[in-house]
N, C-alpha and C positions, 0 to 999 in steps of 0.2 A: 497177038491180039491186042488191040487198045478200044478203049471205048472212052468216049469223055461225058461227063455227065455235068450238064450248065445250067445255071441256075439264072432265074432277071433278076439284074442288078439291081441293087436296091441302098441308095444312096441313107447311111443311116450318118452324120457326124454331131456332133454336138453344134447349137445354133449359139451360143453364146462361150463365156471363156470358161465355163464349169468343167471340172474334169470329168471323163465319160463314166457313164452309170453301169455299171455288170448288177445283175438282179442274178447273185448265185444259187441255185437249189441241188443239195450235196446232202447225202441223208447220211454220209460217214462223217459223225461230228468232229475227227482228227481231220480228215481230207478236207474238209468243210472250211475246220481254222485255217489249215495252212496256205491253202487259197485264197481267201480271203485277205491273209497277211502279205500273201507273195506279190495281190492284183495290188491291195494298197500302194506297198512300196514302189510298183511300177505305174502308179500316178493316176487309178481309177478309184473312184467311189464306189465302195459294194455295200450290198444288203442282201443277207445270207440265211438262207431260208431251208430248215431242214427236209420238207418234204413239199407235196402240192397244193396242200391244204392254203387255201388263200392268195396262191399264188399269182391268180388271176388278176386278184381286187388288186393286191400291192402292187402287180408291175403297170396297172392302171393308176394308181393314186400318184406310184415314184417315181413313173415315168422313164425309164429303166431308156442306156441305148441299146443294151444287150443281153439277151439272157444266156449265161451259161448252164446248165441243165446235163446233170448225171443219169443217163440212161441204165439204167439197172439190169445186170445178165438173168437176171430174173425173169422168163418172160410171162407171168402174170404178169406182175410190176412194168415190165418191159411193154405190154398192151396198155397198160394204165398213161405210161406217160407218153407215149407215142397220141395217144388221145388227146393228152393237155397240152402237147405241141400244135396238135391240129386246132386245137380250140384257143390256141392264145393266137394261130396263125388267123387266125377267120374272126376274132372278135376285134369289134371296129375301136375301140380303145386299142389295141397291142396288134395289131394286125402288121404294123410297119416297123415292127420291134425285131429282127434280127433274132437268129435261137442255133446257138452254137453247143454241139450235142457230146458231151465224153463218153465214150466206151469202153468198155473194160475187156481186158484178152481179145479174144478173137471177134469184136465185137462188131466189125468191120460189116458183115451183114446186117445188123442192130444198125450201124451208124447211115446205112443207104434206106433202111423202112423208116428213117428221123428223116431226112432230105424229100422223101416220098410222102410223109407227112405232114412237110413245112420247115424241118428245120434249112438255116442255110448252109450251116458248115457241120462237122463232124471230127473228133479227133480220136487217139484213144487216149483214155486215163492217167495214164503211165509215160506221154508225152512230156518231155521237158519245159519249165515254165516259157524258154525262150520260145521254143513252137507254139505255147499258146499266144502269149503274148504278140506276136507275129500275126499268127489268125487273126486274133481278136482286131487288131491294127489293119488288119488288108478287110474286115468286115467293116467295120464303124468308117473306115474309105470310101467304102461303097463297092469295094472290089470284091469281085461272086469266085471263090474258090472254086475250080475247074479241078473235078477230081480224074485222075489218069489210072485207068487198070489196066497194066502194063503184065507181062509172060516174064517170070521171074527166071533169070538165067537157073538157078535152082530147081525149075521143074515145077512151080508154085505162082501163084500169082501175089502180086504187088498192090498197093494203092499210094498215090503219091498228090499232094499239092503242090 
């Protein structure tokens, strides 16, 4: 069984020589730093925002190319932000702003009701910095990650970029 699920492409790069913007929202204030330190050193500007609160206004004001956004296995929380994906997807300020979604554990259904919602991409948590970094770079391209679910030789299914 494979299915692909594709997204419109959505040319997001930087229009001048500034280096690309991540509008981080990480509510685990370790995971939060380390990311933040990890996107620096790989040549992005971030602004690292603990929870939703405001979120809207600052990726309006900072103009953000990218949001990266911690979907919480929480699913109160997990309803909350699937909401402010949708609402930063539709508001005409952020609407062409790019929303790259982490997931934690099994989070792989969380990561396709974020796609459903608006986000473009989806990772999980626990991906290594070069997978994001990668993401992040095939997004800000303009290139729409074509997610693959693939019949796992194991007897389990896959998801692959």
């Amino acid at each position: 069984m494979q299915v692909r699920i594709g997204l419109a492409n959505r040319k997001t790069m930087t229009t001048d020589d500034r280096r690309p913007r991540v509008l981080l929202i990480e509510g685990d204030v370790d995971l939060r730093l380390a990311l933040a330190i990890r996107l620096r050193a790989s040549g992005y500007d971030v602004e690292a925002l603990a929870d939703l609160v405001g979120a809207r206004s600052r990726a309006a004001a900072w103009r953000p190319d990218v949001v990266l956004f911690d979907l919480d296995l929480d699913r109160a929380r997990a309803r909350e932000r699937l909401l402010a994906i949708r609402q930063l997807r539709t508001a005409a300020e952020t609407a062409q702003v790019p929303v790259v979604v982490l997931t934690g554990g099994s989070g792989r259904l969380l990561g396709l009701d974020a796609v459903r919602a608006g986000a473009t991409a989806f990772l999980p948590r626990l991906a290594d910095h070069d997978q994001l970094t990668a993401l992040l770079a095939r997004v800000l391209a303009g290139e729409v990650p074509v997610l693959d679910m693939l019949d796992d030789p194991d007897g389990g299914e896959r998801w692959v970029m």
